[in-house]
C-alpha positions as CSV (number, residue, x, y, z in Angstrom):
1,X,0.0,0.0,0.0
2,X,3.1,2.4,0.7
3,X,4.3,2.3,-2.8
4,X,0.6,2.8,-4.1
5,X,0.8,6.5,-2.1
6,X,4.5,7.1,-3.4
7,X,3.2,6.8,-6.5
8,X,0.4,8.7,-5.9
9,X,2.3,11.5,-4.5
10,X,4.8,11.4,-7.4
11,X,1.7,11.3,-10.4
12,X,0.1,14.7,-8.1
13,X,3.3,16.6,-8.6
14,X,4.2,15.7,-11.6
15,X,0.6,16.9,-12.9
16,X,0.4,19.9,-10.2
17,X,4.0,20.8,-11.6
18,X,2.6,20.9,-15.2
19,X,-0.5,23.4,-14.7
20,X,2.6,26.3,-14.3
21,X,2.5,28.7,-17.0
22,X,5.9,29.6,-18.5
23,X,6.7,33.3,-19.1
24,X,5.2,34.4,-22.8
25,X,8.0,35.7,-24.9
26,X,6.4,39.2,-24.8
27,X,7.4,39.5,-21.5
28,X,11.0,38.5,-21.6
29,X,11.5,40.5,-24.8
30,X,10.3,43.7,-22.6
31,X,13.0,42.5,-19.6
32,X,15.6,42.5,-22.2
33,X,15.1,45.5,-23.6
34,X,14.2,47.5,-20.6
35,X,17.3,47.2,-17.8
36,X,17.5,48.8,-14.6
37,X,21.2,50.0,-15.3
38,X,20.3,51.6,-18.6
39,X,20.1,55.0,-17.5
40,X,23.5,54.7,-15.6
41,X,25.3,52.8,-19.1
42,X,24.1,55.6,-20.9
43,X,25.3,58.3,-18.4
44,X,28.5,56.6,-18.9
45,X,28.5,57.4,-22.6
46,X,28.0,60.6,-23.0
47,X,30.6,61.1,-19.9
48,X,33.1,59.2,-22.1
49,X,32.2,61.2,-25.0
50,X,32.6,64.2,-23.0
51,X,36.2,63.1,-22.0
52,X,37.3,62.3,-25.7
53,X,36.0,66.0,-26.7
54,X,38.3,67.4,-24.2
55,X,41.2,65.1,-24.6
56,X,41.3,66.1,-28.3
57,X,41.4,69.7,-27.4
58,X,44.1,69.2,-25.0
59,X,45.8,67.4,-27.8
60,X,45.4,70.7,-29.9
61,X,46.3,73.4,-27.7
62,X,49.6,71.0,-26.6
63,X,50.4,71.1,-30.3
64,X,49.6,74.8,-30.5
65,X,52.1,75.5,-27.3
66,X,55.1,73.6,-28.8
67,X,54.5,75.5,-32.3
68,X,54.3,78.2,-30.3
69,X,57.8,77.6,-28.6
């Protein structure tokens, strides 16, 4: 009788473990295109930007100062 209520318990999860829905695709495409960092990645970008902007003006005026000399 033991084995009759292991297997009993094992059929009733297997079926209760079915009835789950899986995530629809919709939903994981929004998760992947919406992050929580993205705001912060993009702040990094344009502070990166910002930084080759000035580095290439350095660049220039150190050119103009030795021409200069």
């Amino acid at each position: 009788m033991t084995k009759l209520n292991y297997l009993a318990l094992g059929v009733s999860t297997l079926l209760l473990g079915a009835c789950g829905s899986p995530e629809s695709a919709s939903d994981q495409a929004v998760e992947e295109t919406e992050g929580v960092f993205d705001p912060m990645v993009g702040t990094m970008d344009k502070a990166r930007a910002v930084e080759d902007i000035a580095n290439s003006r350095n660049e220039e005026l150190n050119k103009r100062m030795e021409e200069a000399e």
